[in-house]
C-alpha positions, -999 to 999 in steps of 0.1 A, spaced: -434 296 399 -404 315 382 -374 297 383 -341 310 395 -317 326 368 -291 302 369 -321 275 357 -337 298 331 -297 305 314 -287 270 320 -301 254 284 -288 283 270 -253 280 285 -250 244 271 -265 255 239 -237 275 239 -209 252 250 -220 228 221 -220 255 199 -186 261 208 -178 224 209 -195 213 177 -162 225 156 -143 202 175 -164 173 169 -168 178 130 -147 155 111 -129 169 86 -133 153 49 -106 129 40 -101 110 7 -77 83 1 -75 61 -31 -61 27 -32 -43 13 -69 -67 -15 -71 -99 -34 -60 -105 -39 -25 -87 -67 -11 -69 -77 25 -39 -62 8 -58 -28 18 -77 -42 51 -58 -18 74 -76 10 60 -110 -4 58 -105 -14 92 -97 24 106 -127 33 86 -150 3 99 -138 3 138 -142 43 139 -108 49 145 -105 74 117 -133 95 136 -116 91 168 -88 112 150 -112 137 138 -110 125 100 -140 116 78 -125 89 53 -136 76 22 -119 49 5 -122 46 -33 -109 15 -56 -88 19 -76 -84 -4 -107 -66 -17 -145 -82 13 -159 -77 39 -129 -50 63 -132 -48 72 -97 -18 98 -94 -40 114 -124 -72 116 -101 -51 129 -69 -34 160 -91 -68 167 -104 -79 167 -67 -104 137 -62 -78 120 -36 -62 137 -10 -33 109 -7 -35 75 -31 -18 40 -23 12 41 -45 23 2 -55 59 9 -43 83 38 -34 101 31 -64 69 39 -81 60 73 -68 100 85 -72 93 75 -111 61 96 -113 79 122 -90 103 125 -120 77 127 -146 66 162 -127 35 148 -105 50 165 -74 41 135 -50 56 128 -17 58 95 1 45 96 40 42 61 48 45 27 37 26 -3 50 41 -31 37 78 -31 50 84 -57 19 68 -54 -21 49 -86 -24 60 -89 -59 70 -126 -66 79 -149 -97 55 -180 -95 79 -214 -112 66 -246 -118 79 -264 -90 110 -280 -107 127 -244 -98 138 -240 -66 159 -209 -70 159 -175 -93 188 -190 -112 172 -221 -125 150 -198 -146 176 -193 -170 158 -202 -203 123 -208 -191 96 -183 -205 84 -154 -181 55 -137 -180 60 -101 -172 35 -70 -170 52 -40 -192 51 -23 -156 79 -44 -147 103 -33 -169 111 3 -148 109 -14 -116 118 -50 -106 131 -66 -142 162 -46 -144 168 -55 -111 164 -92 -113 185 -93 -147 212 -78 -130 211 -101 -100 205 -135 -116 216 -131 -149 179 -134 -164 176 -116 -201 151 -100 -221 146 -126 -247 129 -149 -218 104 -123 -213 63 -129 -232 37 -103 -218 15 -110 -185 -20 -106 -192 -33 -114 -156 -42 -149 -167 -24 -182 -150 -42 -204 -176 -6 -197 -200 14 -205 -167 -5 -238 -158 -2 -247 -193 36 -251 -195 58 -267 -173 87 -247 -190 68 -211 -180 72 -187 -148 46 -157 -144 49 -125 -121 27 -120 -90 14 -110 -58 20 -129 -27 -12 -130 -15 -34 -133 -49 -20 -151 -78 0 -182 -59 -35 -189 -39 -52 -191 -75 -26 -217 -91 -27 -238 -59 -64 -239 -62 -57 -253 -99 -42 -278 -87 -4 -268 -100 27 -274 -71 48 -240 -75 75 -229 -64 74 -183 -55 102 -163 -56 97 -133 -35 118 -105 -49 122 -89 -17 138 -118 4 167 -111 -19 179 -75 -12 150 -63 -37 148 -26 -19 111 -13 -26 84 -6 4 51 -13 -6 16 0 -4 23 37 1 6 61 18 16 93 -9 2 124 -15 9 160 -31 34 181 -15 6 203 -18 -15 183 7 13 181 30 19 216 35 -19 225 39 -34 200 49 -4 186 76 -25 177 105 -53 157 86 -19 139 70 -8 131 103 -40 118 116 -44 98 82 -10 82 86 -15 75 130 -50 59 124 -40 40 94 -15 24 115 -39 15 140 -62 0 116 -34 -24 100 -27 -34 140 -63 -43 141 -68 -58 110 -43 -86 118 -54 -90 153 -92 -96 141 -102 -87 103 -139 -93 103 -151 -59 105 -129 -42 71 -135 -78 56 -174 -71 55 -166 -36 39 -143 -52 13 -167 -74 1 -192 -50 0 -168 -26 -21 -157 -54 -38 -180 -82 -47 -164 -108 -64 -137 -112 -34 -140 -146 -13 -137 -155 20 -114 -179 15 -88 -155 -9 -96 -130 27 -83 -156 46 -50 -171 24 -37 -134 18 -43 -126 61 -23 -158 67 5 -147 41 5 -110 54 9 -124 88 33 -153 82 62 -130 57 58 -99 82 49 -77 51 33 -53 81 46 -58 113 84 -70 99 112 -54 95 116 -17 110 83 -17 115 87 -40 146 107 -15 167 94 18 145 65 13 142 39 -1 113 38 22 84 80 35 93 102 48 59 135 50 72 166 75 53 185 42 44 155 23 30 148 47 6 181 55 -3 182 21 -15 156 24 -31 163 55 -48 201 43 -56 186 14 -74 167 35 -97 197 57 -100 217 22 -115 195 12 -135 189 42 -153 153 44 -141 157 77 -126 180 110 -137 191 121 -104 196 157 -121 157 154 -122 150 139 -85 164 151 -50 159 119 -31 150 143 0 116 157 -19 105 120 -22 94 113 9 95 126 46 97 107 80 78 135 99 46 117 102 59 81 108 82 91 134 53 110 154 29 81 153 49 46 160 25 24 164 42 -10 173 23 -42 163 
């Protein structure tokens, strides 16, 4: 029996209509690098990756770790990273200036999470006046200067930070630098009451945990930027709400990381709004706002971190892709 036409064309026709629809479907290739071994600090983004929400925006991601040894901004201008996780603003304004042509296009943690960790006789920035602190030479362009100008803290206090608390739990008369969600859970465990200073609770400016990329990228590669940027959003949404799924990717990227160090840094992310706070309440998570980074930048300007001759404060970041996504927590 021969069949009708319309039968005999019909797998054709929907060959053809998944030929034409495949394009649609493929996801296009996206690479974003993070500035250090994965962690909840960066479970919003394992999250969009492990819930498929990156491929329900059409993007292929891949998440590499960064690390002590990893210079990242390096890797993206040599084009191994589309877009890397810059520590702070502040940061990628410095490396802006040192003629890496990067561009801020989100930031997912409305506060830094940088902290001083005091034994717990301190109660307040000002009692550390002539107690030793640990610093990381890092700290020097970005939050030092800023806390010497505040509190009256000098350089002659200062003794390098070697990402060891063993120095710290060893004298009552020393404070170190930190993390929020890292190096206070790993004193408590030693069994020493602290007090932590969070820079950012005090008018300290920076945004943390950057989404930044080449201007580059931006220009040519807009739409995946945008997608990057809405679906990361998403992910940090669903990361607080349930993190199981990017946790079992994080300690598959990542080995040596805990459940319990998952857990204390969630609870901290959650309790000091580092995601949802702030603008990113009514903005949306992920939101840089003009005056946010104007402090920022104005900082940098004061302290003499940044030659304003060097930097337009409009090239350092743009608002067009937070301001299209707003993704409320």
């Amino acid at each position: 029996m021969r069949l009708p036409l319309a039968l005999r064309l019909a797998p054709l026709a929907a060959a053809l209509a998944l030929a034409v629809a495949a394009p649609a479907q493929a996801q296009d290739k996206f690479t974003y690098m993070t500035n250090w071994y994965a962690q909840a600090e960066h479970g919003g983004f394992y999250q969009a990756v492990a819930q498929g929400i990156y491929k329900k925006y059409g993007l292929d991601v891949t998440i590499k770790m960064g690390g002590p040894q990893v210079n990242i901004t390096q890797m993206m201008a040599a084009g191994q990273a589309d877009c890397i996780m810059g520590s702070s603003d502040i940061q990628m304004m410095q490396v802006r200036e040192g003629g890496v042509p990067v561009v801020n296009v989100a930031a997912f943690f409305q506060k830094d999470p940088q902290v001083l960790i005091a034994h717990d006789d301190v109660k307040k920035f000002e009692d550390l006046k002539g107690k030793t602190i640990l610093i990381g030479a890092q700290a020097n362009r970005g939050y030092w200067p800023w806390l010497k100008a505040k509190f009256g803290l000098t350089d002659e206090q200062t003794r390098p930070y070697t990402f060891n608390i063993q120095p710290f739990v060893a004298d009552k008369n020393t404070a170190q630098q930190g993390y929020l969600t890292s190096e206070p859970y790993a004193i408590q465990k030693a069994g020493v009451k602290s007090t932590v200073l969070m820079f950012s609770d005090h008018g300290f400016p920076a945004y943390a945990t950057t989404v930044s990329c080449m201007d580059k990228t931006v220009k040519e590669r807009n739409k995946q930027v945008a997608a990057f940027v809405k679906a990361s959003a998403e992910g940090w949404k669903s990361y607080l709400n349930d993190p199981a799924p990017a946790n079992a990717l994080i300690k598959k990227d990542n080995p040596n990381m805990t459940d319990d160090q998952l857990a204390y840094s969630v609870a901290k992310l959650k309790e000091m709004g580092m995601v949802t706070g702030g603008d990113a309440a009514t903005q949306g998570i992920g939101v840089i706002t003009d005056a946010r980074t104007k402090a920022s930048y104005d900082f940098l300007v004061s302290a003499k971190l940044l030659d304003p001759a060097k930097v337009e404060i409009a090239k350092t970041y743009t608002t067009e892709f937070v301001k299209d996504a707003k993704v409320l927590p």
